[in-house]
C-alpha positions in Angstrom: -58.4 20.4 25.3 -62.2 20.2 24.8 -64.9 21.1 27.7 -64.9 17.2 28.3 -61.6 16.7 28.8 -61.2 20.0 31.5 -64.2 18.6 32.8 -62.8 14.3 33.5 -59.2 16.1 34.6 -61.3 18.8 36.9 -61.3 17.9 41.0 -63.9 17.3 43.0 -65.4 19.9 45.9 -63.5 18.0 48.7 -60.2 18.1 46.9 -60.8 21.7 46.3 -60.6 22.0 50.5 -58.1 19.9 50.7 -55.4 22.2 48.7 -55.7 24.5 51.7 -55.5 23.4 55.4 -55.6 26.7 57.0 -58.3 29.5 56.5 -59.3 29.2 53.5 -60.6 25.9 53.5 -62.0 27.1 57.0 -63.7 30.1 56.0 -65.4 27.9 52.4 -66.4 25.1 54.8 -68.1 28.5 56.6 -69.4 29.6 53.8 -70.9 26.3 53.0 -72.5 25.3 56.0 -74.0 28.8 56.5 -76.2 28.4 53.2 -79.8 28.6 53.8 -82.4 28.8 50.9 -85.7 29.4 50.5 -88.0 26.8 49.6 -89.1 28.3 46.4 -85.0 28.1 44.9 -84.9 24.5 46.6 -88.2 23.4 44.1 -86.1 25.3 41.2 -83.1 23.2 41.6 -84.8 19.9 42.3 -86.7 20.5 39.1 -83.4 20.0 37.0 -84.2 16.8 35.3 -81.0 17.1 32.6 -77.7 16.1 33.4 -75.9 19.6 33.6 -72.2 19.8 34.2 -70.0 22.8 35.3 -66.8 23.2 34.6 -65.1 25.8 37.3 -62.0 27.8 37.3 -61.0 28.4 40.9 -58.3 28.8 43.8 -59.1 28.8 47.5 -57.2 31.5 47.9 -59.6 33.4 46.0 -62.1 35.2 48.1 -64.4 35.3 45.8 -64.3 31.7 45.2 -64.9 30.6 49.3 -67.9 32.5 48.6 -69.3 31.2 45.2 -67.9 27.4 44.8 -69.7 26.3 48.1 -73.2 27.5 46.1 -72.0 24.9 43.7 -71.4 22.2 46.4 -75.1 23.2 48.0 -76.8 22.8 43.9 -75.4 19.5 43.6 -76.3 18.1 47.3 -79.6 19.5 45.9 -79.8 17.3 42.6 -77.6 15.2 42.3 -78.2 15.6 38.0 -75.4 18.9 38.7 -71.8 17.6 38.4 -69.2 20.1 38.8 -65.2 20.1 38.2 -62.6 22.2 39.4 -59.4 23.4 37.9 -57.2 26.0 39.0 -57.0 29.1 36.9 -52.7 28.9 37.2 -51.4 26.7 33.6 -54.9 26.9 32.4 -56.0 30.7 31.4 -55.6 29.4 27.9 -58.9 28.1 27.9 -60.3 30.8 30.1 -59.3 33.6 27.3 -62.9 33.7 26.0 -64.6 34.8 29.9 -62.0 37.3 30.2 -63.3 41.0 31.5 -61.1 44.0 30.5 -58.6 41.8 29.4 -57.9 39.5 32.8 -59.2 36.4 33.6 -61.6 36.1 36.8 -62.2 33.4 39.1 -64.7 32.2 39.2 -65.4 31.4 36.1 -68.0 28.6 36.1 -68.8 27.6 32.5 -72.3 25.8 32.2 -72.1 23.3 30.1 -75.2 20.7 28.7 -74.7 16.8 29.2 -73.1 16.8 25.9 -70.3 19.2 27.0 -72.1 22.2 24.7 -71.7 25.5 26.5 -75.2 27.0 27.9 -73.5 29.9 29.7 -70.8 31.2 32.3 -71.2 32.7 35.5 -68.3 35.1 36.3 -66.3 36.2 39.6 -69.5 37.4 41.5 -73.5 37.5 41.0 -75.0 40.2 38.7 -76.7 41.9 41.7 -73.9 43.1 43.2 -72.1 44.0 40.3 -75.2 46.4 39.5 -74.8 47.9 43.0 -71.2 48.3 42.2 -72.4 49.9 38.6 -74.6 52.5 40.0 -71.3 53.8 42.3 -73.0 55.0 45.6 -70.1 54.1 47.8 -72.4 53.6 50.8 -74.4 51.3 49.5 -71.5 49.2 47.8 -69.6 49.1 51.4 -72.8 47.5 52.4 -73.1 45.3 50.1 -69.9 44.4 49.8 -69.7 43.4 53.8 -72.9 40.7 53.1 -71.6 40.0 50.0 -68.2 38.3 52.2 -70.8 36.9 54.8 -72.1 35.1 52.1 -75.5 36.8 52.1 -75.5 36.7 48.2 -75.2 33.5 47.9 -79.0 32.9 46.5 -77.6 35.3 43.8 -75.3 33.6 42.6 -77.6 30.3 42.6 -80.4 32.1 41.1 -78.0 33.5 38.4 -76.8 29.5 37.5 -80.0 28.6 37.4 -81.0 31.2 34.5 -77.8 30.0 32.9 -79.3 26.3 33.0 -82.3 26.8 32.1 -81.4 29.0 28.5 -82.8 27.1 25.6 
């Protein structure tokens, strides 16, 4: 299947929720209405005048999914030009082979993709800046990190991160 045909089989946020009526969907809902972002990232996102379309690989069992897929939801209550589809990662790793790290597939995986379906980027499993905390192995400081990281305290991260993904040439 090409990007375009992921994309028009792909669910929406809400259905996304819906496959879990417990607390996952609770903790994502959470997650969501707990996002707060400065003004500055606000102007960023409004300032996306080309259609851009993201094409998601998630479960909501997935911790690391409540966290990051509600950023998604926020971008595109932001600017509306930001369309995004979700498919689970179970019957479709095939086309997830390429964002593999050390050989597995992680969820996450958001692939950026232009209006005409031509990859830009992909954002994988969590933001950048805490993987680099992670890198540098202090323990202390990744226990901390790790603790806002679940709180959802690096969810301008992960937005910010998207965003640099968008905006590649």
């Amino acid at each position: 299947m090409t990007f375009r045909e992921l994309f028009e089989v792909g669910s929406c946020f809400e259905a996304f929720l819906n496959k879990d009526q417990d607390i996952n969907r609770e903790k994502t809902l959470e997650i969501y209405n707990s996002i707060t972002l400065e003004e500055e990232l606000v102007h960023r996102i409004k300032e996306i005048g080309a259609v851009i379309k993201i094409l998601v690989f998630a479960e909501i069992w997935c911790p690391d999914c409540v966290i990051n897929v509600p950023a998604l939801q926020k971008i595109k209550e932001i600017n509306p030009n930001i369309e995004f589809r979700i498919l689970p990662r179970e019957g479709n790793e095939i086309y997830m082979e390429p964002y593999k790290v050390g050989g597995k597939t992680k969820i996450p995986t958001f692939i950026v993709l232009d209006n005409d379906y031509k990859e830009k980027g992909a954002f994988l499993e969590i933001p950048k800046t805490l993987k680099e905390v992670v890198g540098k192995g202090n323990q202390v400081e990744i226990i901390v990190a790790k603790r806002k990281y679940k709180k959802g305290e690096y969810i301008s991260s992960t937005i910010e991160e998207i965003l640099d993904i968008i905006n590649r040439k």
